[in-house]
N, CA, C and O atoms as a DFTB+ gen file, in Angstrom:
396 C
 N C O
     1  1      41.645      -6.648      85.178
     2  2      41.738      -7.057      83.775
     3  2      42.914      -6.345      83.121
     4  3      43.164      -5.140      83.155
     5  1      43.532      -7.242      82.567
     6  2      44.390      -6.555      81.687
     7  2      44.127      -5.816      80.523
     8  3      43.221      -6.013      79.713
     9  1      45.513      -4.431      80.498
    10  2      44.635      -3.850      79.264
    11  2      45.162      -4.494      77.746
    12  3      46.237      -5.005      77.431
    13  1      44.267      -4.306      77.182
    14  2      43.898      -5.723      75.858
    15  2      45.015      -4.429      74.445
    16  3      44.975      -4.646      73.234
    17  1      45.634      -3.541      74.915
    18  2      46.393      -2.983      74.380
    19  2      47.769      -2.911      74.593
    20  3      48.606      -2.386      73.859
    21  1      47.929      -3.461      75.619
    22  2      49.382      -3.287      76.199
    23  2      50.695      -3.836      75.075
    24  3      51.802      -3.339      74.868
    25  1      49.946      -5.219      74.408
    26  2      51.047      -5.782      73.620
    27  2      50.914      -5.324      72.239
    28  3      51.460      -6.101      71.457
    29  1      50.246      -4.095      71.570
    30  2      50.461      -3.370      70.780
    31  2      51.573      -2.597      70.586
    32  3      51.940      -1.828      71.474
    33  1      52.355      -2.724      69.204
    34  2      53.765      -2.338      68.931
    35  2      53.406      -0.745      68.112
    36  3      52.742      -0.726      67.076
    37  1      54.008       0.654      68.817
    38  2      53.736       1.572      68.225
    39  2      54.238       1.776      67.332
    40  3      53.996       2.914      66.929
    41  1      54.974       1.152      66.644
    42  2      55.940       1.575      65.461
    43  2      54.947       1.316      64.565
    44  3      54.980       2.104      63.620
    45  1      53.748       0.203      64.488
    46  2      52.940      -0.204      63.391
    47  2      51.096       0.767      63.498
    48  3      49.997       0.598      62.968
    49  1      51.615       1.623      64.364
    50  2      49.859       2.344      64.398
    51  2      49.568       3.428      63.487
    52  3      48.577       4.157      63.520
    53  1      50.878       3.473      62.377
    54  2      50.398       3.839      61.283
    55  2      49.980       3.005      59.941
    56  3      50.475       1.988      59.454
    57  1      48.926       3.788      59.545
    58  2      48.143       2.573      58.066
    59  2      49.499       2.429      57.238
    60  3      49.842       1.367      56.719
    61  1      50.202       3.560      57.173
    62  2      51.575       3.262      55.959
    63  2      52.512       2.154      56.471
    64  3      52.741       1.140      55.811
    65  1      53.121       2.437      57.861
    66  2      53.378       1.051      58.158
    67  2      53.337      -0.304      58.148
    68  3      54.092      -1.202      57.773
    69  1      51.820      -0.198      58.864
    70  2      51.055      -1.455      58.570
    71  2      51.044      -1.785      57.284
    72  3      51.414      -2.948      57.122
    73  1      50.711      -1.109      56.101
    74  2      50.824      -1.797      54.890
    75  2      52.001      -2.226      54.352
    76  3      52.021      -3.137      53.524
    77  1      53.304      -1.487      54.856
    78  2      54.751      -2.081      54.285
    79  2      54.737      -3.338      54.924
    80  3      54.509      -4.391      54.329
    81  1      54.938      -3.257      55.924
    82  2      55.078      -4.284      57.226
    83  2      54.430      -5.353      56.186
    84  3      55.183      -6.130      55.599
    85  1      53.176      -5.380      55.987
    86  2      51.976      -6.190      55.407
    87  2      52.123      -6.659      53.682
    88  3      51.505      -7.618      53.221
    89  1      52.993      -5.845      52.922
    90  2      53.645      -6.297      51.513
    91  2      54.958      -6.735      51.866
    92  3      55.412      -7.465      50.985
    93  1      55.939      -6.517      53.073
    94  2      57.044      -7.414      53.176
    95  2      56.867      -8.644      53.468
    96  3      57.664      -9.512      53.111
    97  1      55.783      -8.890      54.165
    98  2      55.455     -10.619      55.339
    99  2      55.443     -11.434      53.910
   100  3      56.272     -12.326      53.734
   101  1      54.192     -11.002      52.590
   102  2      54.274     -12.035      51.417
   103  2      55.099     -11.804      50.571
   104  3      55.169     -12.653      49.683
   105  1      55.842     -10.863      50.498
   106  2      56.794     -10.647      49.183
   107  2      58.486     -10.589      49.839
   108  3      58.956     -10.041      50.836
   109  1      58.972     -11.269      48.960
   110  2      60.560     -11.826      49.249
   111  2      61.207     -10.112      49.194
   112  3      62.120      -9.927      49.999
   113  1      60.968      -9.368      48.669
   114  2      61.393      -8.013      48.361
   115  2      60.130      -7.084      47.343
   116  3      59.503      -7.668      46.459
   117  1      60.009      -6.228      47.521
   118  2      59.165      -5.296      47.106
   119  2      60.154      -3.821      47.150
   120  3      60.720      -3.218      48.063
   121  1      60.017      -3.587      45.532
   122  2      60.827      -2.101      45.209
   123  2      59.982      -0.931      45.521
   124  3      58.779      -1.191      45.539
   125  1      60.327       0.361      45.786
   126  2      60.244       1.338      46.175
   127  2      58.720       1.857      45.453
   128  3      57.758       1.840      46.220
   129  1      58.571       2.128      44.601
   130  2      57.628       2.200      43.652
   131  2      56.131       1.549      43.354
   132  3      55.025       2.004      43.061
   133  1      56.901      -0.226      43.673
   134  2      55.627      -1.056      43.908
   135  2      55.020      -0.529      45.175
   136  3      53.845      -0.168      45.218
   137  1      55.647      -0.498      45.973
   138  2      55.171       0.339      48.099
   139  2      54.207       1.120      47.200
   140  3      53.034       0.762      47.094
   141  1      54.803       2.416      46.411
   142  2      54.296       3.256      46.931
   143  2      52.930       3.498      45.730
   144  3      52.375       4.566      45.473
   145  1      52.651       2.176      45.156
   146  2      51.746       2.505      44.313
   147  2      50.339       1.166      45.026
   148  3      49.145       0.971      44.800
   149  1      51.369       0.558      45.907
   150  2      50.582      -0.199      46.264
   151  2      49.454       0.544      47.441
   152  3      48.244       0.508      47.221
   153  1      49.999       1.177      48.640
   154  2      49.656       2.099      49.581
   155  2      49.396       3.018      48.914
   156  3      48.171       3.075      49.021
   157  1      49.722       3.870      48.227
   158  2      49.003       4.952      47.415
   159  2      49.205       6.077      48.460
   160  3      48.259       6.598      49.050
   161  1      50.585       6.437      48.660
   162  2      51.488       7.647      49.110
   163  2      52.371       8.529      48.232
   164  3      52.836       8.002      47.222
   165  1      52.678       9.884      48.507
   166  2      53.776      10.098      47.825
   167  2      54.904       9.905      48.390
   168  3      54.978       9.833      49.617
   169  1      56.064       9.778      47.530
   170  2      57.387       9.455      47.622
   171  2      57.575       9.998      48.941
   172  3      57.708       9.047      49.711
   173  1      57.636      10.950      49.472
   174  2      58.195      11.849      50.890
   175  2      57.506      10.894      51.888
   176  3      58.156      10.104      52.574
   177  1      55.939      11.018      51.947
   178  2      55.439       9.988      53.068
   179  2      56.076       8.768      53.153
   180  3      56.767       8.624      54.162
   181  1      56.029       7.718      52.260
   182  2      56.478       7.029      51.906
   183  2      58.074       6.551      52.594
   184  3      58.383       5.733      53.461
   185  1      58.826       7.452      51.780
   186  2      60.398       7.397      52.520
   187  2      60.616       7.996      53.766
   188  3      61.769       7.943      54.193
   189  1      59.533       8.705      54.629
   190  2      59.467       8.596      56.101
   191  2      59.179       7.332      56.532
   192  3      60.203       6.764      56.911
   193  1      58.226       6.688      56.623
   194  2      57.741       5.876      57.568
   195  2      59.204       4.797      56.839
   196  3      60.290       4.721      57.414
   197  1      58.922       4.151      55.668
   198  2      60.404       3.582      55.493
   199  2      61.668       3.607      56.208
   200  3      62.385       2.639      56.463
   201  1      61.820       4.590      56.445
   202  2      62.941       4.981      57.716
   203  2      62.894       4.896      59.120
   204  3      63.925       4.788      59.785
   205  1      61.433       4.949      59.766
   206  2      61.133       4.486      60.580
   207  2      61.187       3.277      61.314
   208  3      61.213       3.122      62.535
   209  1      61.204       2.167      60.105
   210  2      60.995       1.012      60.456
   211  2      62.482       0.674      60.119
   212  3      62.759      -0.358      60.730
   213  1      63.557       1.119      59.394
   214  2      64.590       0.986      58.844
   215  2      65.345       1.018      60.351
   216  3      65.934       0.080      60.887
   217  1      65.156       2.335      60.855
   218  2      65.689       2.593      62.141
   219  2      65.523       1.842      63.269
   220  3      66.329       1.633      64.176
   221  1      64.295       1.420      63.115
   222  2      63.746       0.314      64.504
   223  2      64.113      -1.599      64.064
   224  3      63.666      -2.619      64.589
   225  1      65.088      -1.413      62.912
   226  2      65.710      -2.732      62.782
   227  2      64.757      -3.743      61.783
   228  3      65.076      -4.783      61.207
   229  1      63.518      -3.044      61.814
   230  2      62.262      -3.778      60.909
   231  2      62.604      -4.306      59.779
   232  3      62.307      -5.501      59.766
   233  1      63.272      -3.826      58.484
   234  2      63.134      -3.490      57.512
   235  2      64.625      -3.280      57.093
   236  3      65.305      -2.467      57.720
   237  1      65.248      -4.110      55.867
   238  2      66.488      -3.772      55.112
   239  2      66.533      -3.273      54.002
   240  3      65.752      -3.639      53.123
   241  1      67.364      -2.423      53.822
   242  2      67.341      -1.276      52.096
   243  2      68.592      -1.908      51.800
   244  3      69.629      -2.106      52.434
   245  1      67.976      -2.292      50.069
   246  2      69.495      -2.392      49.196
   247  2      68.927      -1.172      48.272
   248  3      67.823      -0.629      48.231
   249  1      70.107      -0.971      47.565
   250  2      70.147       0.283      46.716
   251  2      70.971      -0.218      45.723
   252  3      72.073      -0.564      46.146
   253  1      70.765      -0.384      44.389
   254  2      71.172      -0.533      43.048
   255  2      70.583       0.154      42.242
   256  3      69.604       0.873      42.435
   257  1      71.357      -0.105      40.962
   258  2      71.177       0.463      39.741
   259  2      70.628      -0.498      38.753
   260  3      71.132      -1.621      38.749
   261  1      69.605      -0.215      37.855
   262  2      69.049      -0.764      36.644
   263  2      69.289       0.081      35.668
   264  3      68.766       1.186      35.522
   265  1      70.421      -0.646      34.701
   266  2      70.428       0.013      33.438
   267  2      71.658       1.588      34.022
   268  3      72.882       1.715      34.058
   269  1      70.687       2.346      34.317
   270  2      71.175       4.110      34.713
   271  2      70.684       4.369      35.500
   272  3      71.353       5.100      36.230
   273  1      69.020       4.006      36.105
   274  2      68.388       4.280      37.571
   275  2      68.271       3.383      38.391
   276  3      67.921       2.223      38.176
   277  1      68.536       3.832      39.297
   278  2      68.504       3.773      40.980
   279  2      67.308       2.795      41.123
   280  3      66.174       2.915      40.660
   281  1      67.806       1.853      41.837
   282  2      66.265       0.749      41.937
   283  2      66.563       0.375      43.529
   284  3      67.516      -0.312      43.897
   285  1      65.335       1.097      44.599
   286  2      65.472       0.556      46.217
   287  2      64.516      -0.586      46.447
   288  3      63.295      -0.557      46.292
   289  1      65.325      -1.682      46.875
   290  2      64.315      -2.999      47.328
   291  2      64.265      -3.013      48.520
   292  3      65.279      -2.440      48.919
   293  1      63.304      -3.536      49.834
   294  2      62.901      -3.790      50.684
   295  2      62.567      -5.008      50.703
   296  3      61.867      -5.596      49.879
   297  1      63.361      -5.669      52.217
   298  2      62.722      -7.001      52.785
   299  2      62.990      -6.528      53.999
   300  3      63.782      -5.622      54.261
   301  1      61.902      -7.537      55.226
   302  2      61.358      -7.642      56.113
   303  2      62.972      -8.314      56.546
   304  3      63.647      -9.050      55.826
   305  1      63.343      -7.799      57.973
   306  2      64.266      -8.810      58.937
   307  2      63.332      -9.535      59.578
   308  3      62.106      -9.427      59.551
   309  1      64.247     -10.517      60.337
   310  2      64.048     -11.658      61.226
   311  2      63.337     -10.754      62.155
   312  3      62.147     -11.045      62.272
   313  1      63.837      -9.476      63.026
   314  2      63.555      -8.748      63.907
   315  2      62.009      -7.977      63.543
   316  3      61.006      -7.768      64.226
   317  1      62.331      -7.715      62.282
   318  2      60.761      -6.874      61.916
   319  2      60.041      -7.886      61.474
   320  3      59.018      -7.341      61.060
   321  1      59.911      -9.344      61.257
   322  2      59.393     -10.593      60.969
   323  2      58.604     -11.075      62.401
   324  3      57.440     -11.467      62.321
   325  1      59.305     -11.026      63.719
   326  2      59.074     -11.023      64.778
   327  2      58.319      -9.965      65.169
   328  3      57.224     -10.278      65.636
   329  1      58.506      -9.117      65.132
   330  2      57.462      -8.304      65.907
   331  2      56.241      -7.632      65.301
   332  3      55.779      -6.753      66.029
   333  1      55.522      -7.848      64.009
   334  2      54.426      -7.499      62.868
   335  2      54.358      -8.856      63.591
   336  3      53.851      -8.541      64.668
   337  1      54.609     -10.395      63.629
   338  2      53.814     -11.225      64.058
   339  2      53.342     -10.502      65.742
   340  3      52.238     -10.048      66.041
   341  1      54.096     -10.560      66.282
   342  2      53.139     -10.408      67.946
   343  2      52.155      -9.050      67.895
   344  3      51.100      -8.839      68.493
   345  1      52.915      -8.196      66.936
   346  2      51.618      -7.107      67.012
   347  2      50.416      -7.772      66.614
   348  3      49.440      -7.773      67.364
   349  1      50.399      -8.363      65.449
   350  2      49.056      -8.961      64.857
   351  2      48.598     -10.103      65.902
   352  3      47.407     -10.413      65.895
   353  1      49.308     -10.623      66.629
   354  2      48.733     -11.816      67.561
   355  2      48.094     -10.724      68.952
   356  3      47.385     -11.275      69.794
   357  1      48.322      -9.593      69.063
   358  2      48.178      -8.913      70.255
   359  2      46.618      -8.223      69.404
   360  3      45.558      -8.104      70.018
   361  1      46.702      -8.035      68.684
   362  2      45.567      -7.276      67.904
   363  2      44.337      -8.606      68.365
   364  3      43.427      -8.605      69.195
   365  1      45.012     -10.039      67.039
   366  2      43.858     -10.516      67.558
   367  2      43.220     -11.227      68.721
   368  3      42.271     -12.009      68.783
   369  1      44.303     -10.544      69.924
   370  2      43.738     -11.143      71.090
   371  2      42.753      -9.656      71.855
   372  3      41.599      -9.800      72.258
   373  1      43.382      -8.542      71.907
   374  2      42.744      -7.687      71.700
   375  2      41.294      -7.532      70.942
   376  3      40.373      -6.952      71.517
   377  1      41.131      -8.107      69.557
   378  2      39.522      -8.859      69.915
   379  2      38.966      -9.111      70.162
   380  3      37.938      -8.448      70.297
   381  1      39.131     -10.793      70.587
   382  2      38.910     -11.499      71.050
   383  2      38.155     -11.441      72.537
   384  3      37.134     -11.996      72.943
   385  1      39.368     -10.273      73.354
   386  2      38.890     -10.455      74.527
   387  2      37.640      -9.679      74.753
   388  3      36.929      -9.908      75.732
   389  1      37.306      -8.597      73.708
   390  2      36.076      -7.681      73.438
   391  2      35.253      -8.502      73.087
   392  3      34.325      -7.760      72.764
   393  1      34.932      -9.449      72.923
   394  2      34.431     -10.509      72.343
   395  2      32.686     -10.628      73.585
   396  3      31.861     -11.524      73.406
């Protein structure tokens, strides 16, 4: 038997992940602030795992200004679009096969 974990992506086996990952899939862009009030992290946690996924191609940062402050938006790539789907298809086969 195969193991029903194998096609699990480690970049997403954190909850902070998973939840960015999970506010980029429905939202065209989500700012820095909304993340982090949505997940309910502080700023430092927060702008780790962000970087994480930044680094692994997941995830694009623009950086502008509103007014006088600094405003960071986040959207999901094609690449981090692709692989939050097969993790979640590996999850729910990973179910399934416990089933």
């Amino acid at each position: 038997m195969k193991n029903p974990i194998a096609n699990l992506n480690k970049i997403f086996d954190s909850r902070i992940r998973l939840g960015i990952m999970s506010a980029l899939m429905v939202n065209e862009t989500v700012h820095f602030n909304e993340l982090k009030e949505l997940i309910e992290v502080t700023d430092g946690n927060l702008a780790s795992h962000l970087k994480t996924l930044e680094e692994s191609a997941y995830v694009k940062v623009q950086k502008g200004f509103v007014g006088r402050k600094t405003q960071t938006t986040y959207t999901v790539t094609k690449a981090g679009e692709k692989a939050f789907r097969q993790h979640l298809e590996a999850l729910e086969q990973m179910i399934k096969s416990m089933e």
